[in-house]
N, C-alpha and C positions, 0 to 999 in steps of 0.2 A: 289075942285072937286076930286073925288077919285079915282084914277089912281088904273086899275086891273093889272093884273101882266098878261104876255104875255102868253100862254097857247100854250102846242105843238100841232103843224099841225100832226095830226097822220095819217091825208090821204094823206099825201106824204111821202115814202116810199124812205130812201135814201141809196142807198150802197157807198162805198167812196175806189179805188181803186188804188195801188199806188204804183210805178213801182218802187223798193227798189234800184236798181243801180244809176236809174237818180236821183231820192231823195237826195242820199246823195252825189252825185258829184255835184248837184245844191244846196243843201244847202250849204254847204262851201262857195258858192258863194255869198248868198242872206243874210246869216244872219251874221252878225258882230262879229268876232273873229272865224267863222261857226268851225274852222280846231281847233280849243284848245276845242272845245266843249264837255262832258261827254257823252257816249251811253244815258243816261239817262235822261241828258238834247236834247238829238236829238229828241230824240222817244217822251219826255214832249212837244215840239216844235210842232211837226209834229204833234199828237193829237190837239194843240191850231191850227193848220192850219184845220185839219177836220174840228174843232167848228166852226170856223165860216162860213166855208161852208152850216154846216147843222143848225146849230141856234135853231130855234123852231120845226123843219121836226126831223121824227122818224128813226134812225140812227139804219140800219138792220146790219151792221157789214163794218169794216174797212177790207181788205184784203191786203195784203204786198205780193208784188213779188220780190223774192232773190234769189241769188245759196249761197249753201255751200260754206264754201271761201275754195281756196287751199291749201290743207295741206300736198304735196308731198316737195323732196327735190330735188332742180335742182343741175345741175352743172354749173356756168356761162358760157357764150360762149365765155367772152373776158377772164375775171384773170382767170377760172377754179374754180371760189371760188366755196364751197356747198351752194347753198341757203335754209333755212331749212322754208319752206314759212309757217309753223303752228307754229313759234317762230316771227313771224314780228310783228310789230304792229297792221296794217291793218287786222292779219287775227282774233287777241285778239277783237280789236273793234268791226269786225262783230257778230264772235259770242256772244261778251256783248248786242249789239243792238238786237239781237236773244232775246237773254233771258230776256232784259226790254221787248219785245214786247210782247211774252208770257204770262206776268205779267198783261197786259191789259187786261181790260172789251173789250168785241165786237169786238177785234183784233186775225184774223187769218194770219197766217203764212203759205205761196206759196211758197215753195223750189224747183227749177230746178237744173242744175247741171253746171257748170263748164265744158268744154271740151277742151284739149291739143292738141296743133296740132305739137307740139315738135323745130315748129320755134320761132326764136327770130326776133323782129320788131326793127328796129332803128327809133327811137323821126322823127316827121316829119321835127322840125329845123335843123336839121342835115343831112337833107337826100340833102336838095338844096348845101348843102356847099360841098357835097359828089361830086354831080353831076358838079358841076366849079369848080371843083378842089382845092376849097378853104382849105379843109380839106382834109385828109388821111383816111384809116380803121385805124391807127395806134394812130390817135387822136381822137379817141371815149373812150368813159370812159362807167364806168360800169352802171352810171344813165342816158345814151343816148343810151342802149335799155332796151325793155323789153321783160320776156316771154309772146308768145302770146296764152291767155284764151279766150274764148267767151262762153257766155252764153247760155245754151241749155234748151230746154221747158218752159221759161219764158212767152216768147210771146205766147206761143199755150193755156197755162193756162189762160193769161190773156183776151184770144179770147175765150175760152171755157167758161170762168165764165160769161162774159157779154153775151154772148148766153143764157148760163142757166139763171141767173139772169132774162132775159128779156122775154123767152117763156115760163117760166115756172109762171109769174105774180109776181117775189117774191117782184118785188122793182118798184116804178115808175119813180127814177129819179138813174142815176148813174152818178157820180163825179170818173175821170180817172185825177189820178198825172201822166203825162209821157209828154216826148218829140219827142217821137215817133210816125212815123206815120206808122207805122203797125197796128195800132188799127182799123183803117179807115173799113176794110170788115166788124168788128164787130160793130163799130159804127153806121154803115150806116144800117145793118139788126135791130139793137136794137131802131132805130129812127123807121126804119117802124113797129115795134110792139106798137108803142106810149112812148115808153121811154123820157126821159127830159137825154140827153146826154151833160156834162158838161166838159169841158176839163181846166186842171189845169196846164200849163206849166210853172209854179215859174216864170213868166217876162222873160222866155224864147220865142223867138223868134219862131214862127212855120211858114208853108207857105202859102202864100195866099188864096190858094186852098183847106187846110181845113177846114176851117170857112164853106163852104159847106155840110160840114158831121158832125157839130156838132152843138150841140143848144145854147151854149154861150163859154165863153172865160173867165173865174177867177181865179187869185193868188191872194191866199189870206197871204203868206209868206212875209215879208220886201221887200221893192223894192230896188236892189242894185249900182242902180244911186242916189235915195234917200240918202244911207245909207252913199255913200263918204263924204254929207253935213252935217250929222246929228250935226256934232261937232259946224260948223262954222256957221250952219243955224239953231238952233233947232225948231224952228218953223213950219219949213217945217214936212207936213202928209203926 
């Protein structure tokens, strides 16, 4: 018999949105070796995560929501050291993932910003040993705190695009990578326009209650209970 080859659904309309922070603090988690991995093999990765989201449906654009990484230079609070944060690792790899992502077909780049609040936060395991006296301020080290950044106009971008997306007719299904629930206002307005609202939390864990505001639940990323057995079980999918 002569098998046809699968032909794309072009009347489902899919945009595919995906929350660049959680991304790669959940990748590292889900994919095997995630932390040695290349910007290039991230960004190759997270493409293979769309696909098979979208399969044979017509793929309107991928959207990545980021901030600029930080490129001032602190002073530490504990040794006085300089910290030169646009010489670190972490700020090299964002901007490389920046620039494979650019390189993509149907991938738009969503930049917020970064905002200082000129505190430093001390590690949460350290804060209980603080509080019983098990520890001192004097027995803190330099990787038991950090400067604290938080990210600005992420979330409002992400709430403004699935608004536009959704009133304006451009897409009928949207697929959201995040673990957040701040999406929830916008999710719940883009279901009453008839949207197909899709939430993708890598085997992340979300809460009972929003299963309510969205239309299904898929990671389509390695499972990383799976991934501890792979060696000793290979069998297991």
């Amino acid at each position: 018999m002569l098998k046809m080859k699968p032909t794309p659904n072009t009347s489902i309309v899919t945009a595919v949105l995906i929350d660049g922070s959680f991304f790669i603090q959940r990748y590292r988690r889900v994919f095997i070796n995630g932390n040695d991995h290349s910007p290039k093999t991230i960004v190759d990765n997270m493409c293979n995560m769309v696909f098979r989201h979208v399969r044979n449906e017509y793929l309107y654009r991928i959207l990545f929501y980021d901030c600029q990484p930080f490129d001032k230079k602190i002073h530490h609070i504990l040794s006085g050291k300089v910290i030169d944060f646009s010489k670190t690792k972490q700020y090299d790899e964002r901007m490389e993932i920046f620039k494979c992502l650019k390189q993509k077909r149907k991938v738009a780049l969503r930049l917020g910003h970064l905002k200082e609040s000129g505190n430093w936060i001390i590690h949460a395991n350290q804060i209980k040993g603080l509080l019983t006296k098990e520890i001192t301020v004097d027995d803190l080290k330099e990787r038991n705190v950090r400067y604290d950044l938080r990210q600005k106009g992420v979330d409002i971008k992400i709430g403004v695009d699935i608004t536009s997306l959704s009133i304006k007719r451009m897409v009928n299904k949207i697929i959201l990578i995040s673990g957040d629930s701040d999406f929830v206002p916008a999710a719940k307005m883009a279901r009453r326009e008839g949207i197909d609202f899709i939430l993708d939390p890598m085997w992340n864990q979300i809460a009972p209650s929003l299963f309510e505001h969205i239309d299904g639940l898929k990671s389509t990323c390695p499972h990383p209970i799976k991934n501890l057995f792979k060696d000793k079980y290979p069998y297991i999918k």
